[in-house]
N, C-alpha and C positions, 0 to 999 in steps of 0.2 A: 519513496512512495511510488507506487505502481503508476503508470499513465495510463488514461483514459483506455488510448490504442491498445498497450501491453494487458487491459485487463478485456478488453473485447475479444483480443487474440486469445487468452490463456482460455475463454468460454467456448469459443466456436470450436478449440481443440477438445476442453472436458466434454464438449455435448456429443464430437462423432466418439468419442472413448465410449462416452455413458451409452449412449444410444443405437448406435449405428448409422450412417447417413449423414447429410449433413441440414443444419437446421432450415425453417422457411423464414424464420422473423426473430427482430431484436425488440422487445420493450426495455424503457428506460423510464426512471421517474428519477428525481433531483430528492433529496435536504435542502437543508432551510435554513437561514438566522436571521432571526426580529432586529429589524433593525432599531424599531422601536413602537409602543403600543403594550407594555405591561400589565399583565392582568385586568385589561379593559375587555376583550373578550368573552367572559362573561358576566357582562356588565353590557353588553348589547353594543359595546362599543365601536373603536377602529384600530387595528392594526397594519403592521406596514415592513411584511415580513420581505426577504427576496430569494429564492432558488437559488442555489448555489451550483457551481461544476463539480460535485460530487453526488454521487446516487446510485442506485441500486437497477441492477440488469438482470433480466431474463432472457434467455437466448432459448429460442423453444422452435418445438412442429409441432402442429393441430395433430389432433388422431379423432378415431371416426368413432369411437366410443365415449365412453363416461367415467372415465380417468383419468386422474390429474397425478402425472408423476414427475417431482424433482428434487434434484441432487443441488445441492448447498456444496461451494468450493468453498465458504467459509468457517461449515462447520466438519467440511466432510461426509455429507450424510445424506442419502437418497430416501426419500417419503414418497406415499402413494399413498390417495384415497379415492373414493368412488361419489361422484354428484348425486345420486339418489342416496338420498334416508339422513342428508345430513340435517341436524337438531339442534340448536340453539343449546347454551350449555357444555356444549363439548369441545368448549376451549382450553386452556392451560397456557404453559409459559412456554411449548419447544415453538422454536420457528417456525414450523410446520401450520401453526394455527392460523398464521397471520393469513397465509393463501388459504387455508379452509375455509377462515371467518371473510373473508372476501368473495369469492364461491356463494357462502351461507347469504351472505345478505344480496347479491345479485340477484340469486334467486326467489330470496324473497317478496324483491322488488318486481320478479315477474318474467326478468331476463332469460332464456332458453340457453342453455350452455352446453359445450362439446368439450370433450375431455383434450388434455394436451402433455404434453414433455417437454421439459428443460430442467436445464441448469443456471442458476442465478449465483450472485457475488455483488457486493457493493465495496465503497470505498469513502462511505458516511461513517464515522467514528460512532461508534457503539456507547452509547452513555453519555454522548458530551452533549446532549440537549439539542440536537440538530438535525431530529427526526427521523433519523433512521427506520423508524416502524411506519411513517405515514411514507416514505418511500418504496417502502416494501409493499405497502397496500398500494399504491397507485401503478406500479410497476405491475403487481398479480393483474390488478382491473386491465392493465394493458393488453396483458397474455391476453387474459380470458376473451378481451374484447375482437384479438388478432385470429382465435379462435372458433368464435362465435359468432360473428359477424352482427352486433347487435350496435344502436345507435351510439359515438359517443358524444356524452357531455359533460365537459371539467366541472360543472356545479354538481352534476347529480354523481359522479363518481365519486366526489369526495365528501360528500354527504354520506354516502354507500360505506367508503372505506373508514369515514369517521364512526360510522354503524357497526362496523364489523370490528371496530376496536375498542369502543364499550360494551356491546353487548356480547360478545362471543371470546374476543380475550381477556376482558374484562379491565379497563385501563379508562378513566375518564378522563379522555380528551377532548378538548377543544375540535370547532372547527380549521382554526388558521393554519394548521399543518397539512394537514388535507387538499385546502383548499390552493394552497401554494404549491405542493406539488404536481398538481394538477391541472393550474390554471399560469402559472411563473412564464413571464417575457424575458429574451434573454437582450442581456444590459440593463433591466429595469428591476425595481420592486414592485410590487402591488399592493395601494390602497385596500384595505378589505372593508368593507361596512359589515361587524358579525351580527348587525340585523337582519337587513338585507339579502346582504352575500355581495351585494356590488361590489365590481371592483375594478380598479385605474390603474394602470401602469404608470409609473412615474423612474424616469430618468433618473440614474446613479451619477454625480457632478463630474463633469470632463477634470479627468487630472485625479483623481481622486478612487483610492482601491478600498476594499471590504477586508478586515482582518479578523479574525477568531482568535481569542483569547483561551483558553483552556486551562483553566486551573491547577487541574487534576484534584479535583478535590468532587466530591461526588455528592448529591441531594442527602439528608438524613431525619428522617420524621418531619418528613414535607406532610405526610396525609392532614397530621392534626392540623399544622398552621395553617394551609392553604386550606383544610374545612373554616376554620376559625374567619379567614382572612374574606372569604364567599360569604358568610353567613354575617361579616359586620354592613359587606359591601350591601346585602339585602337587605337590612335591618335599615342600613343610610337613606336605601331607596325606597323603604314604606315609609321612613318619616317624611319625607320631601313629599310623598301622595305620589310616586310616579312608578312606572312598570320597573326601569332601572337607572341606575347613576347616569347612563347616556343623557339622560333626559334634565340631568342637572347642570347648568352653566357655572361657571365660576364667579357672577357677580351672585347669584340665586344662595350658593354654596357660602358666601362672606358674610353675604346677610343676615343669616341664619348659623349662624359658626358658634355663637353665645350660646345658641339653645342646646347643641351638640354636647354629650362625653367627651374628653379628648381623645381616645381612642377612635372611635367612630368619625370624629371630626379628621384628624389625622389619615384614616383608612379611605373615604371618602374626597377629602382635598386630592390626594394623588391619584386616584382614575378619576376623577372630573377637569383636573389640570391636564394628566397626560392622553386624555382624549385630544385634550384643545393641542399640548405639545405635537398629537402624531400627525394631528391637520395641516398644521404650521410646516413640520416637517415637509410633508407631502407638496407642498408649496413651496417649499425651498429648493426641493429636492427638481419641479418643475421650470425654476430659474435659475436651475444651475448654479447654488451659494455652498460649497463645502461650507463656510464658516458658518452661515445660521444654521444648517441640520447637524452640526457638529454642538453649537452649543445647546442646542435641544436636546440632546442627548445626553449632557454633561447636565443639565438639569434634572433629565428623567433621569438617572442615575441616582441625585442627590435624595430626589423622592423618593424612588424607592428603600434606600437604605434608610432614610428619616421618617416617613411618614408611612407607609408600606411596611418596611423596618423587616424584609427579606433576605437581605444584602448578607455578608457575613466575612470577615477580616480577608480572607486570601483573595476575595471577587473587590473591596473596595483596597487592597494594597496595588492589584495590577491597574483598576483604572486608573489610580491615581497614574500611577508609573507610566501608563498610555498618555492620561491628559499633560501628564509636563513633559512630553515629546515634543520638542519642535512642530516635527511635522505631523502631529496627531490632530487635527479639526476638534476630536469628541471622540469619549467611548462610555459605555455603561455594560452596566450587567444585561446579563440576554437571557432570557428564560423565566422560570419560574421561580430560581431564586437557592435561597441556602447551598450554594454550589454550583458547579459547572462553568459557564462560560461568559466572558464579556465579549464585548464587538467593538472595534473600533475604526473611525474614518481617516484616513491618512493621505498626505500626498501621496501620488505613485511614485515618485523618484527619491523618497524618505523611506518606502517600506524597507529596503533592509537594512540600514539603520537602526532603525525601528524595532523589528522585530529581534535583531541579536542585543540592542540594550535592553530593551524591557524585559525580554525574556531573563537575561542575565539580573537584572534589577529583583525580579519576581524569585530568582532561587535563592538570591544571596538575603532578602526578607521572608524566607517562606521553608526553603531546605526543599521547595517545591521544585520539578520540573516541569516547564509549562509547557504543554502542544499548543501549534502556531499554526494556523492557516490561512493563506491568503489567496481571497476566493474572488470569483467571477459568476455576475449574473447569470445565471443560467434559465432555459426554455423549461418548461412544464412536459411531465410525462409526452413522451413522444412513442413513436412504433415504428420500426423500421422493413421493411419486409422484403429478402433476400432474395435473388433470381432463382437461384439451386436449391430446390428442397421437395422432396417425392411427400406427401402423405403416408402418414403408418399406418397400419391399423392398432 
């Protein structure tokens, strides 16, 4: 794996190649892994994601025009577009849109923008559910912001970049990727309230590391289930007479469980449980108990494979293989589900251990190779800004 340092350096070399000069400023925005808080999110609920030490860089200079030019070391490939005439709709799937669609809704917002150059690369796993695109959006907001010199603010940025990634790339996401890479304490997670938007930093347990589970195994006709899976959670929340499941407690939800479908009942019991689960969490997580946010997690888990019922063999063979770790607290599946990744709480002086049996455990039940990461809380988009750097035009 490339280091942080090896990947700053290999930038500030591509931007004097690409450009000539040498740059004014660094933006950086983070990924993400839920620690826990499953599809409570839209359900008005709470989440309890943390920033990770992986993320996405721009290494740029402001220029005095209305052009946005940059070269991707990832894909190899330099874009250029112009801030007037840009139109809602003219997104697609290249790279290239995530910055335009960010651009688009700044300005829609109101924001005055100056054109800039760089060169960007991250070292966020591509497809493993750990937000690479909400990195990319908060990194652009960075640019633009190092640019333009306009107010920031982690709420309204990620609000912006969660705009410019439904409406212009066209991808419906959530607030809580956004909002984490934008607002993330480094050592801490953050509480999110997705009514709100409030949110806490709360403490990662002394003694205790973040691991990423990767499957390799990839989402497959997520669209219909997660419509299906929205539309019961809605259905739960006009029967109860409230806005949304948030608004349902778990004595409220027993009371009433008779009058329930079991599907609906089922769909409902687990975001009205793992609401109360990512509270408790956050509470644990504030007294320092690896062992109670570890079994909260080994709950949320069993939820969602049971009653949620997203889960899918290769995501409940590795937790299991996690949970009967010694030094493992708790793991569950992370995401949205039929695929990708789990997370798990470990001693620090078990991780590698850890990570070469389970890993090992996971190929010899699966024919799978798993990617492992063990990560470090990390700070919310940040902006660096360099002594050496002339303006272009």
């Amino acid at each position: 794996m490339t280091s942080e340092g090896d990947l700053r350096s290999n930038l500030l070399r591509a931007f004097e190649a690409c450009f000539g000069g040498p740059p004014e400023w660094v933006a950086r925005a983070p990924g993400r892994v839920n620690l826990i808080g499953e599809h409570t999110d839209y359900n008005d609920g709470f989440v309890l994601p943390m920033a990770i030490d992986r993320g996405v860089w721009v290494v740029g200079r402001s220029r005095r025009d209305r052009t946005v030019s940059v070269y991707s070391l990832y894909f190899d490939a330099r874009r250029e577009f112009e801030l007037d005439g840009l139109a809602r709709g003219g997104g697609g799937g290249e790279w290239i849109e995530y910055v335009r669609g960010v651009a688009w809704a700044l300005q829609e917002r109101g924001h005055g923008l100056a054109g800039w150059e760089g060169v960007t690369a991250g070292d966020v796993p591509v497809g493993a559910g750990l937000s690479s695109s909400a990195a990319v959006e908060m990194a652009t907001a960075r640019a633009f912001f190092a640019s333009s010199g306009f107010a920031w603010e982690p709420r309204e940025m990620a609000l912006l970049g969660q705009r410019a990634e439904n409406e212009w790339v066209g991808v419906n996401s959530g607030i809580m990727d956004q909002m984490i890479s934008a607002s993330g304490v480094e050592g801490h997670a953050l509480l999110i309230d997705c009514r709100s938007l409030a949110t806490r930093p709360v403490p990662l347990p002394p003694g205790a590391s973040v691991v990423i589970l990767d499957t390799s195994t990839r989402r497959g006709l997520v669209g219909s289930a997660y419509n299906e899976r929205r539309a019961a959670c809605e259905a739960a929340a006009a029967f109860f007479g409230v806005p949304a499941l948030r608004d349902v407690d778990v004595a409220t939800l027993e009371a009433r469980a008779a009058e329930m479908d079991p599907v609906s009942l089922r769909r409902a019991r687990h975001v009205v449980t793992e609401n109360a689960r990512t509270l408790e969490a956050a509470e644990a997580m504030a007294r320092g108990d690896a062992a109670a946010l570890g079994s909260l997690m080994n709950a949320s888990h069993a939820s969602l494979r049971d009653d949620f019922e997203v889960s899918r063999r290769e995501l409940d063979v590795i937790v299991a293989l996690a949970q009967g770790h010694a030094g493992c607290h708790g793991a569950r599946m992370t995401g949205a589900g039929f695929g990708g990744c789990a997370v798990a709480l470990v001693d620090t002086g078990a991780v590698e251990g850890f990570v070469r049996e389970v890993a090992a455990g996971y190929e010899a039940a699966t024919r799978l190779q798993p990617r492992v990461y063990v990560c470090a809380a990390s700070a919310g988009a940040s902006l660096e800004r360099l002594a050496a750097g002339v303006k272009r035009q």
